[in-house]
SEKEDO-281454 format. One record per residue: residue number from 1; x, y, z of N, C-alpha, C in turn; residue in three letters. Coordinates in steps of 0.05 Angstrom, whole numbers, plus 32768, in hexadecimal, padded with zeros to 4 digits. Layout:
% SEKEDO-281454
R    n   n.u   n.v   n.w  ca.u  ca.v  ca.w   c.u   c.v   c.w  res
R  NUM     X     Y     Z     X     Y     Z     X     Y     Z  ALA
...
This chain:
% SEKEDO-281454
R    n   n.u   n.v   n.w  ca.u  ca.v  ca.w   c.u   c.v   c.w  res
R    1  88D8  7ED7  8B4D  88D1  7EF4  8B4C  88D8  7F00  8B31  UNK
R    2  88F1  7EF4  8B2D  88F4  7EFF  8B08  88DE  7EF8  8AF8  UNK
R    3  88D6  7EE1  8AF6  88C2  7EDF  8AE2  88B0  7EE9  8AE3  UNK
R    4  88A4  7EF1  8B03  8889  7F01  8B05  888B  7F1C  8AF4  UNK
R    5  88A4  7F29  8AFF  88AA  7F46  8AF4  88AB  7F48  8AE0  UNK
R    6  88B5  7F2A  8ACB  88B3  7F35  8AB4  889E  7F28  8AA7  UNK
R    7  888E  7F1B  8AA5  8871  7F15  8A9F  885C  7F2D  8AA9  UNK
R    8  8864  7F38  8ABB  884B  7F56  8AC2  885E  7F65  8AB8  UNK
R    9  8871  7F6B  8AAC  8879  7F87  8A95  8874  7F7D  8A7B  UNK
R   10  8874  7F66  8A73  886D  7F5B  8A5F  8850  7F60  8A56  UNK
R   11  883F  7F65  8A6E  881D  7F63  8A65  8819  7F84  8A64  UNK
R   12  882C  7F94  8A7D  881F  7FAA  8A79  882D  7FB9  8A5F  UNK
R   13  8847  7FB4  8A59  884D  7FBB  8A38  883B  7FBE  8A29  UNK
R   14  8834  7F9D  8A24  8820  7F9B  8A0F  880F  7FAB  8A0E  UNK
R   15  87FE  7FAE  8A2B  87E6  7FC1  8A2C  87E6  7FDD  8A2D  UNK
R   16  87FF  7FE1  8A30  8808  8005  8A27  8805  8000  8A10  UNK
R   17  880C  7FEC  89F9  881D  7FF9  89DF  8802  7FEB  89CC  UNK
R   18  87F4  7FE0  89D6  87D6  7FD3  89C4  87C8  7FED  89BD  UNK
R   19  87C5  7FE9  89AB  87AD  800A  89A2  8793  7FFB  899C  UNK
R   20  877E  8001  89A9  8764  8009  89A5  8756  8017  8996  UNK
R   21  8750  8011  8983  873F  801E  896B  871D  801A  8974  UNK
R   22  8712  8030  897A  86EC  8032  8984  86DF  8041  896A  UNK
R   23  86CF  8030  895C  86BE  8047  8946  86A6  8052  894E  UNK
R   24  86AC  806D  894A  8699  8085  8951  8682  8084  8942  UNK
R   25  866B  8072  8951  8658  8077  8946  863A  8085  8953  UNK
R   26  8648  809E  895D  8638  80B9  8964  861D  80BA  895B  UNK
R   27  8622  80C0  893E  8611  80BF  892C  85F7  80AC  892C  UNK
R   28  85FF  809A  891C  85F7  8080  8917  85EE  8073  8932  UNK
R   29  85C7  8068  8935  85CC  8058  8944  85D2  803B  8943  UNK
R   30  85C2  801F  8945  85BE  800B  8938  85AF  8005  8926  UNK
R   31  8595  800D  892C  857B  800C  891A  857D  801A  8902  UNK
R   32  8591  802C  88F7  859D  803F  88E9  8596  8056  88EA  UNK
R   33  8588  805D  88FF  8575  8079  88FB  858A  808F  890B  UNK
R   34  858C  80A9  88FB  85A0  80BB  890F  8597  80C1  8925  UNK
R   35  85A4  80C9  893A  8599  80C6  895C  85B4  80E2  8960  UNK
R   36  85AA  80F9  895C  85BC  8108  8968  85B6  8120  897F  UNK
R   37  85BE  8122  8999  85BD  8136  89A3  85B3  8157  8992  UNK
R   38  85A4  815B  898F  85A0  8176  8988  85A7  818C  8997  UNK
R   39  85A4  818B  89AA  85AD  819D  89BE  85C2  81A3  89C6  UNK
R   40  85CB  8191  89BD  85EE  8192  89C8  8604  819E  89B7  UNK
R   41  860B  81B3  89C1  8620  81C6  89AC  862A  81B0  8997  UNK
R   42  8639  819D  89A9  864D  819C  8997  8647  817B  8982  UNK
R   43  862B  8182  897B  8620  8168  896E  8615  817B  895A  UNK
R   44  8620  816E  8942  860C  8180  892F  85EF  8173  8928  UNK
R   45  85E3  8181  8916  85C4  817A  8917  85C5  8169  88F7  UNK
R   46  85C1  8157  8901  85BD  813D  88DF  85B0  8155  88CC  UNK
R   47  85B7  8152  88B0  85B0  8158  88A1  85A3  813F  8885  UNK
R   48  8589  8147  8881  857B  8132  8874  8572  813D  885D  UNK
R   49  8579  8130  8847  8573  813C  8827  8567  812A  8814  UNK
R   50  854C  8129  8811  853E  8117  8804  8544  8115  87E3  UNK
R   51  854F  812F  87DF  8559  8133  87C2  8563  8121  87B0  UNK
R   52  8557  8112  879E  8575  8102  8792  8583  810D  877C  UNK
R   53  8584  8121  8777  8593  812D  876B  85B2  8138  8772  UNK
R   54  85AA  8141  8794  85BD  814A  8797  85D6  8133  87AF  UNK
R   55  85E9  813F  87B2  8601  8123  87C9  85EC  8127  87E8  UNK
R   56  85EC  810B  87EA  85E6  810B  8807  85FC  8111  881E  UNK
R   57  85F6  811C  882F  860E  8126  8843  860C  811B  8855  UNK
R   58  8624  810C  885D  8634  80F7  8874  862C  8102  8889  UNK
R   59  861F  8102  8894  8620  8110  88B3  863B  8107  88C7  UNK
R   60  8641  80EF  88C3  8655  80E8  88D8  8668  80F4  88CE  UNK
R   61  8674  80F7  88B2  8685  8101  88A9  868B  8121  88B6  UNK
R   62  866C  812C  88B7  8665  8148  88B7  8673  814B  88DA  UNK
R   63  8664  8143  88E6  8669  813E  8904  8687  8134  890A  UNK
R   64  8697  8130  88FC  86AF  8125  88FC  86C5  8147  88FF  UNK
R   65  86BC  8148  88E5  86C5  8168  88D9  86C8  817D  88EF  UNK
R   66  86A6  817F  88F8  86A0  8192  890A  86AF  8193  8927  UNK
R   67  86B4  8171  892C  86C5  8172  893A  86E5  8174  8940  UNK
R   68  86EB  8173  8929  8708  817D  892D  8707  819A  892A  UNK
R   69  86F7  81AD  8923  86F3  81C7  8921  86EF  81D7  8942  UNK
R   70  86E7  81C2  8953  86DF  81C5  896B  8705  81BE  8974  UNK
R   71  8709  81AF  896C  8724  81A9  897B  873E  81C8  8974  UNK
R   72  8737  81C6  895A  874D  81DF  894C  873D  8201  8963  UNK
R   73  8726  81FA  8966  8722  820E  897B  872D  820E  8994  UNK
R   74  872A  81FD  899A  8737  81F5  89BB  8755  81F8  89C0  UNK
R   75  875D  81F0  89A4  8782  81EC  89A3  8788  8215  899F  UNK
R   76  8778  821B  8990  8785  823C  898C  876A  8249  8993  UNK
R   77  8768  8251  89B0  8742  825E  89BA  874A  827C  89AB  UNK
R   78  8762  8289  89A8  8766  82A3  89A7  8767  82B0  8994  UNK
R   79  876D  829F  8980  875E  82A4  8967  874C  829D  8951  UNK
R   80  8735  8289  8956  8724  8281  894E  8704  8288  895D  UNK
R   81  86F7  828F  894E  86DE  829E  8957  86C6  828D  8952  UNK
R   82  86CA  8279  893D  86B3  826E  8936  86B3  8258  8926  UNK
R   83  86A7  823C  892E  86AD  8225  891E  868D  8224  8909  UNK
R   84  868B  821D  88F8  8672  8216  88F0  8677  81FA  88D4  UNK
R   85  8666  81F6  88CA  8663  81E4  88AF  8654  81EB  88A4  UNK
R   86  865F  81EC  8882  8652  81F9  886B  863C  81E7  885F  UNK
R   87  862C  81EE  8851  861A  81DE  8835  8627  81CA  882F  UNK
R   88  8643  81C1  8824  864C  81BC  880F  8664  819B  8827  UNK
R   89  8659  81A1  8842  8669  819A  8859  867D  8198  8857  UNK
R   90  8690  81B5  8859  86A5  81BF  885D  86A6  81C5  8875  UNK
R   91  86C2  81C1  8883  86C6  81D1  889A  86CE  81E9  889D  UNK
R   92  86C3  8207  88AA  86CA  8221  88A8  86CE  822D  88C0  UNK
R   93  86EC  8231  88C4  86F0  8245  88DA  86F9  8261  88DE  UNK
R   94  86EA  826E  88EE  86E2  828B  88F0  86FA  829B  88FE  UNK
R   95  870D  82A0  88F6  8726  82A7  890D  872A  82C4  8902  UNK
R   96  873A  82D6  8910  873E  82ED  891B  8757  82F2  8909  UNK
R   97  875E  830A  88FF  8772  830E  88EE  8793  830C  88FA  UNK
R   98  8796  8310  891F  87A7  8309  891E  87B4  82EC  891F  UNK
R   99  87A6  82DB  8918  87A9  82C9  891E  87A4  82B0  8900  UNK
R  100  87A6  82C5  88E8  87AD  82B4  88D0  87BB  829D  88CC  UNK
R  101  87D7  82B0  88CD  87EB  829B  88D1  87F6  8283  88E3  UNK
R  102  87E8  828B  88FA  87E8  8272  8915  87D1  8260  890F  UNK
R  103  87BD  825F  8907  87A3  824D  88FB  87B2  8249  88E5  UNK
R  104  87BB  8255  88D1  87C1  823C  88B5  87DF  8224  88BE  UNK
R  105  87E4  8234  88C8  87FD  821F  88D1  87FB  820E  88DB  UNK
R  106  87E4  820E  88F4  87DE  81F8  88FE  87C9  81E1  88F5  UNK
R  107  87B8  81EF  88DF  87B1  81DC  88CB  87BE  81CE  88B8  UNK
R  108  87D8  81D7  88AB  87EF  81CF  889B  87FD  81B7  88AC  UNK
R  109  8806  81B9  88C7  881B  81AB  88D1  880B  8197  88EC  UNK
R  110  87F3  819D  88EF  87E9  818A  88FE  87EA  816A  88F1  UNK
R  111  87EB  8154  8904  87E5  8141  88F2  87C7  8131  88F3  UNK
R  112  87BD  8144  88FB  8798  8136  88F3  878B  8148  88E7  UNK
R  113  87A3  8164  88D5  8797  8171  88C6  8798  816E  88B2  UNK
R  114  87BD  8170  88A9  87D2  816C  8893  87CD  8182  8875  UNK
R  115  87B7  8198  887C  87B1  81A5  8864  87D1  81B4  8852  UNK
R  116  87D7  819D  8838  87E7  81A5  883D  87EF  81A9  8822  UNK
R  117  87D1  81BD  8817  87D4  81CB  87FA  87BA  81DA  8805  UNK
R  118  87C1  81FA  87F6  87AA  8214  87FB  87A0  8213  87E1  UNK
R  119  8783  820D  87DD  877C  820B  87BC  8779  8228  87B8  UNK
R  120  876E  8237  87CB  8766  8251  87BA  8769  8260  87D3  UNK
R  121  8765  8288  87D4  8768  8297  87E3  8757  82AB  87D5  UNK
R  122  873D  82AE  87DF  8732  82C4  87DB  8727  82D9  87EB  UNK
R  123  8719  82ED  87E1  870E  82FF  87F3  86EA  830D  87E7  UNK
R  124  86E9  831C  87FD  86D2  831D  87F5  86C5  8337  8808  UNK
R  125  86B9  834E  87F9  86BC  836A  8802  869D  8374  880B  UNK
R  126  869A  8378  881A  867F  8387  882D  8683  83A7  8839  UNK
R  127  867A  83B3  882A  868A  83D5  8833  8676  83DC  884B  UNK
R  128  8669  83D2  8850  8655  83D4  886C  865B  83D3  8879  UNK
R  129  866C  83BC  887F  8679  83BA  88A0  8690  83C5  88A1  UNK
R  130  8699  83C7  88B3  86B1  83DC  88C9  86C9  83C2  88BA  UNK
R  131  86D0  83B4  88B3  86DD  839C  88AE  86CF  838E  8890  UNK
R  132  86D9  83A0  887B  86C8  839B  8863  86CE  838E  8852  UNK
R  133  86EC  8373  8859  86EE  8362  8854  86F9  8346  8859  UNK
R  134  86EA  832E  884D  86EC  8318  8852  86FE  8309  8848  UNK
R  135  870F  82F7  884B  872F  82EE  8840  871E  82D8  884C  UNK
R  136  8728  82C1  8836  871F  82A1  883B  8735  8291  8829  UNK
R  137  8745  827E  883E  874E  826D  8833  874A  8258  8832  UNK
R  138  8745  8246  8819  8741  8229  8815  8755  8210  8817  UNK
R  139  8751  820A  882D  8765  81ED  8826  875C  81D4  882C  UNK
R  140  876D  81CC  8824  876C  81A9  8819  877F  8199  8829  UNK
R  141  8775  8183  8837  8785  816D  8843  8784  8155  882F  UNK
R  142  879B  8154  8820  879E  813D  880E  879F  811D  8812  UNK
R  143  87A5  8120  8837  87A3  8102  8848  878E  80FD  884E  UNK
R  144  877A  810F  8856  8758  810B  8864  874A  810E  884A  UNK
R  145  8750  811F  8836  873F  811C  8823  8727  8135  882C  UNK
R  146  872D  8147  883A  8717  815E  8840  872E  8176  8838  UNK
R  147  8714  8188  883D  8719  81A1  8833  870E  81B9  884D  UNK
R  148  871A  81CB  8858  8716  81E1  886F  871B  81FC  8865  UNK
R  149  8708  820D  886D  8706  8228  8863  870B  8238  8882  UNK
R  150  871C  824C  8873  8727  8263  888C  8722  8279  8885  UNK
R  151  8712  8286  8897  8703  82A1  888B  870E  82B3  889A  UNK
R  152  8721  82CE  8899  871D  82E1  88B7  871A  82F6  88A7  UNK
R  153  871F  8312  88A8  8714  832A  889F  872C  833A  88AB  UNK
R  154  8724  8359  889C  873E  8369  8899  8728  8384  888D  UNK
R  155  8744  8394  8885  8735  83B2  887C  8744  83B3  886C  UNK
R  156  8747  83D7  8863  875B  83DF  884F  8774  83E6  8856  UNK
R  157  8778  83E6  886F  8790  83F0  8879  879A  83D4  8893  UNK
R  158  8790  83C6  8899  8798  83AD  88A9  87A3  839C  8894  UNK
R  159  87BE  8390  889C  87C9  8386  8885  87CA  8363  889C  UNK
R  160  87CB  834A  8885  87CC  8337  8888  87E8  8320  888A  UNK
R  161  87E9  8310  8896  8804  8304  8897  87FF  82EE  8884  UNK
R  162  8813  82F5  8869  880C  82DC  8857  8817  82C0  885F  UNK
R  163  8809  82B0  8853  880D  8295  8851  881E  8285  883F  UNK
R  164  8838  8298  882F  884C  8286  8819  8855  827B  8829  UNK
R  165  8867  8285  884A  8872  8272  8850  8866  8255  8856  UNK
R  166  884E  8253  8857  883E  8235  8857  883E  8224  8840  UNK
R  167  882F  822F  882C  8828  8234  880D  8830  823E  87F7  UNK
R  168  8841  8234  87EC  8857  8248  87DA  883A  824E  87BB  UNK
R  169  8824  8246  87BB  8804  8253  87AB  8803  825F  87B8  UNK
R  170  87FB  826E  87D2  87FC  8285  87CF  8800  829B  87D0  UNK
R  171  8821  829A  87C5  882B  82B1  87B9  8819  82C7  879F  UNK
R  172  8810  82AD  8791  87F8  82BF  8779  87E7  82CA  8783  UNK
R  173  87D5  82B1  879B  87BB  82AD  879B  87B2  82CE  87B3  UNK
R  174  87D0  82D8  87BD  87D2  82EE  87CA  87D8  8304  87BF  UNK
R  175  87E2  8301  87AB  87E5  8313  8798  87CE  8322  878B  UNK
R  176  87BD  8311  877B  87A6  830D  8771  878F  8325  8788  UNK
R  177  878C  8317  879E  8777  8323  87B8  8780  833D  87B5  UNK
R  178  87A5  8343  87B7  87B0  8360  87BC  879D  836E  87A7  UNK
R  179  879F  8364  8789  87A0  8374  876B  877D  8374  876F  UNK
R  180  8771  8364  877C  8756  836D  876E  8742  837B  878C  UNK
R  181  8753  8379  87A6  8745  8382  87BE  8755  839C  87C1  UNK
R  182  8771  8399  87C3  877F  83A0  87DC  8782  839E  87F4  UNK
R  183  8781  8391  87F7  878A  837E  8811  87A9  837C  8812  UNK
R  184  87B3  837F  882D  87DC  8387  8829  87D7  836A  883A  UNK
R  185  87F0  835B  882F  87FC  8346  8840  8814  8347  8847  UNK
R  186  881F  833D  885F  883B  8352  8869  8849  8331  8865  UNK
R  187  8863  8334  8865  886E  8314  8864  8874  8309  8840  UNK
R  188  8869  8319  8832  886B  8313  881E  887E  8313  8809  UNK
R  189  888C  8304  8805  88A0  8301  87F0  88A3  8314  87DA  UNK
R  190  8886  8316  87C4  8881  8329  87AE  886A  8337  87AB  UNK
R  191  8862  834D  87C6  883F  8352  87BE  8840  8365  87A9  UNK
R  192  883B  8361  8797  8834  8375  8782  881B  8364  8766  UNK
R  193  8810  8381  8758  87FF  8378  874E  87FD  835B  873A  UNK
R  194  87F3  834B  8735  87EE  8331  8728  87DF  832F  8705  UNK
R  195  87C5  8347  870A  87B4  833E  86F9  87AD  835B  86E8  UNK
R  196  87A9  8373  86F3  87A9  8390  86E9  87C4  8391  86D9  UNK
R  197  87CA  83A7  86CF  87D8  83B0  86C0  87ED  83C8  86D5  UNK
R  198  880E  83CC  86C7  880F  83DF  86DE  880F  83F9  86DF  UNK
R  199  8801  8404  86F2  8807  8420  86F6  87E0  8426  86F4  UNK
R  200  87DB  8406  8700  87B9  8402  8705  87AF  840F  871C  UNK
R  201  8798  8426  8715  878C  8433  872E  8776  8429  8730  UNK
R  202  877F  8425  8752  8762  8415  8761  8767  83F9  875F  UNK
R  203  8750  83E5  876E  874B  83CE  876A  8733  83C5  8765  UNK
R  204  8731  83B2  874B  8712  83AD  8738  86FE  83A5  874B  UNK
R  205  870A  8390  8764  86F4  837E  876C  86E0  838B  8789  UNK
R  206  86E7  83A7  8780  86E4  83B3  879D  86C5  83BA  879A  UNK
R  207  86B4  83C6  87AD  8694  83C9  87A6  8691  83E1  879B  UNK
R  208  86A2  83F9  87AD  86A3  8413  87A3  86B0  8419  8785  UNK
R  209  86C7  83FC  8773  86CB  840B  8759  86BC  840A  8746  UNK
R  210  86BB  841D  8739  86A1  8426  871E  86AA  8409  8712  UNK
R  211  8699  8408  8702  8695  83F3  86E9  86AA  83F7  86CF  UNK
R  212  86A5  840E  86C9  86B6  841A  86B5  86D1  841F  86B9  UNK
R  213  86D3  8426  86D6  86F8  8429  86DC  86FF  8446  86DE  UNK
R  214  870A  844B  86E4  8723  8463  86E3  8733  846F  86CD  UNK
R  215  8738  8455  86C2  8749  8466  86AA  8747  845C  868C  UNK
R  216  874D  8454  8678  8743  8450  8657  8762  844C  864C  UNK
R  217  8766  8439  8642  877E  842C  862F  877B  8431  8612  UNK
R  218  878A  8445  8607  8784  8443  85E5  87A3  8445  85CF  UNK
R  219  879D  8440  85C1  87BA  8444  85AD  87BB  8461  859F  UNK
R  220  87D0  8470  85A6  87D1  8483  8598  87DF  8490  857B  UNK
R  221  87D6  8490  8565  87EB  8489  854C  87FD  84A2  8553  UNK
R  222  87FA  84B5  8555  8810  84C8  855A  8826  84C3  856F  UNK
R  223  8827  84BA  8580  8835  84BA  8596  8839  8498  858F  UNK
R  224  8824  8485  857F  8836  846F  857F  883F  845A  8593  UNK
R  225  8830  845B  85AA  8822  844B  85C2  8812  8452  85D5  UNK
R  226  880E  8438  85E7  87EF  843A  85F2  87F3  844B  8604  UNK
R  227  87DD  845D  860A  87D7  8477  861B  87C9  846F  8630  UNK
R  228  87C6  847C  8643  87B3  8479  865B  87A5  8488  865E  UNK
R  229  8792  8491  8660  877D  84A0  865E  8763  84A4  8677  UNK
R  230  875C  84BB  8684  8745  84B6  8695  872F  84B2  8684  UNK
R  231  8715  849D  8686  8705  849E  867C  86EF  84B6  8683  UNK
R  232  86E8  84B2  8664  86D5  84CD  865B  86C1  84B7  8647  UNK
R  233  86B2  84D0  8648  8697  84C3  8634  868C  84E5  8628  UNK
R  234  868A  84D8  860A  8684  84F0  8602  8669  84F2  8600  UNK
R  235  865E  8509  85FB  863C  8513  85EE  8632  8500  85E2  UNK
R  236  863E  8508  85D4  8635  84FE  85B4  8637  84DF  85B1  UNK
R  237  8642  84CF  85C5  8639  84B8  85CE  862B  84A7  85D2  UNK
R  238  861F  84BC  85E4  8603  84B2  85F2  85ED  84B9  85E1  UNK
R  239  85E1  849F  85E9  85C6  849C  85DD  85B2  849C  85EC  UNK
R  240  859B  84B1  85E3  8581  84A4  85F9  8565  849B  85EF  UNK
R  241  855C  848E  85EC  853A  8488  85D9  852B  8485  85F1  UNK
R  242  8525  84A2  85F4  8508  84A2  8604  84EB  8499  85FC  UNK
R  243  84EF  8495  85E5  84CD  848D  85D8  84CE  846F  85D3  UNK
R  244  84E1  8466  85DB  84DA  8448  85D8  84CB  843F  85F6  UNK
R  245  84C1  842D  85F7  84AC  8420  8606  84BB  8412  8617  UNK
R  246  84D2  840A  8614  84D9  83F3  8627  84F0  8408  8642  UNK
R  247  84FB  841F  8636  8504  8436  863F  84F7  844A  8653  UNK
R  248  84DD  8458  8646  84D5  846A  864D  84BE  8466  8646  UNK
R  249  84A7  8470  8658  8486  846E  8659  8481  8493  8655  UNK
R  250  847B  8492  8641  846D  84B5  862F  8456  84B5  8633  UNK
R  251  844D  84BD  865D  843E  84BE  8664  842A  84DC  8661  UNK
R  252  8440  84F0  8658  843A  8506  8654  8437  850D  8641  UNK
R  253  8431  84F4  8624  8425  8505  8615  8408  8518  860E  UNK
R  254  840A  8528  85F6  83F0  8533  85EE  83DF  8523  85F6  UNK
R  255  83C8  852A  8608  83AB  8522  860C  83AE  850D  8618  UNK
R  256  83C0  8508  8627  83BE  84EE  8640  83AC  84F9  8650  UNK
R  257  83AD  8510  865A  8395  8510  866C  8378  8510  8663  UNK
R  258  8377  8512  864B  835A  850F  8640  834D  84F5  864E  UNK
R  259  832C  84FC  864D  8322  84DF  8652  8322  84D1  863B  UNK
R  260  8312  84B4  863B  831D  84A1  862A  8307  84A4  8612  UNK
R  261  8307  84A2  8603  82F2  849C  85EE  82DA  848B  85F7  UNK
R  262  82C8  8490  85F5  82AE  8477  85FB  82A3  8464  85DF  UNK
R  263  82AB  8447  85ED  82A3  8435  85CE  828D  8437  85BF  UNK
R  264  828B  8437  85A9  826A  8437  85A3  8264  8423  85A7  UNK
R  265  826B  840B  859F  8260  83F2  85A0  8253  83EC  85BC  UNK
R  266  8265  83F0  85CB  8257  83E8  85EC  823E  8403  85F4  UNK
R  267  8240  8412  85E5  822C  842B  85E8  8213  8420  85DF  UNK
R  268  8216  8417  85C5  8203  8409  85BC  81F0  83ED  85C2  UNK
């Protein structure tokens, strides 16, 4: 009886602790031709580029992506709104502002994510919608070798939970979004301006700021440093050449309305 018992723990050990490796070949059939569900949500649709100029794109790779994007949905439903894949086959997820900081973390500390450098943090401003801006962070899994984009949105007065404690980049890279959007990030170590000068009114990258700016930097010899100044523009400045042709059409001059001369030649 001993030997039985330990010859059947002996096999079922083994067969608990044996790992099975199956390659996913979804994609791919035998004949090599792609064979994919179209219909089916969660199959993306092959993409085929006759181009040779430009990278051909992995579909399995693509379909790989998409699916862990499907999974990061499932794991957090409450704050993710939307999985998709970019041009460039990136993975991009669509999440909800409160839920910044619970999506980057769990892309940072998962281990089939490991993103565990933020290359960049930008934004990007639409004064149209009720929510007129877009915050996207880029990161990089240095173990998989991919790259995932996190997009959510905000206003002027909804403030964001930064990401230093994840990413000690972006401390700048939040800085930076503050100085040229305004965008407030709460959590933040040092938000203050990065790239303006101080005692800067407004923010450059916004749609509503003029071109020209608000205010004019000059040296003053009497006083002996730089001044701040509202911009002005004087008269005598401006220039206008209405009689040039590429400017202005001098439709109204003398005898435009006259009729036209009649050729002799063709008279003749």
């Amino acid at each position: 009886m001993n030997r039985f018992f330990s010859s059947y723990s002996k096999r079922s050990i083994t067969s608990i602790l044996r790992r099975q490796f199956h390659a996913s070949n979804r994609l791919h059939s035998d004949d090599g031709k792609q064979s994919v569900q179209i219909g089916n949500p969660f199959c993306l649709k092959p993409v085929e580029c006759e181009n040779h100029t430009l990278r051909k794109h992995d579909n399995l790779r693509r379909q790989r992506l998409y699916e862990f994007g499907l999974y990061v949905a499932a794991c957090l439903p409450k704050y993710v709104q939307k999985v998709q894949m970019q041009f460039n086959d990136q993975l991009e997820i669509l999440i909800v502002p409160d839920g910044l900081f619970q999506v980057l973390s769990f892309l940072r500390n998962h281990q089939h994510a490991c993103c565990n450098q933020c290359s960049c943090v930008t934004a990007i401003d639409v004064p149209t919608r009720q929510f007129r801006f877009e915050v996207v962070y880029c990161l990089l899994s240095i173990r998989f070798g991919e790259r995932i984009r996190v997009k959510t949105y905000t206003d002027e007065l909804t403030p964001l939970h930064s990401a230093c404690e994840l990413w000690q980049s972006c401390n700048w890279f939040e800085r930076e979004v503050y100085d040229m959007f305004g965008i407030v990030f709460t959590h933040h170590p040092d938000l203050r301006r990065i790239l303006t000068d101080y005692g800067f009114v407004g923010h450059p990258l916004r749609k509503d700021f003029p071109l020209i700016g608000y205010t004019e930097v000059r040296y003053d010899d009497e006083l002996k440093k730089l001044v701040y100044e509202p911009v002005e523009y004087a008269q005598e400045m401006r220039r206008y050449q209405l009689e040039s042709p590429w400017n202005y059409m001098n439709n109204f001059h003398e005898g435009y309305n006259n009729p036209k001369p009649i050729d002799k030649k063709k008279k003749n």
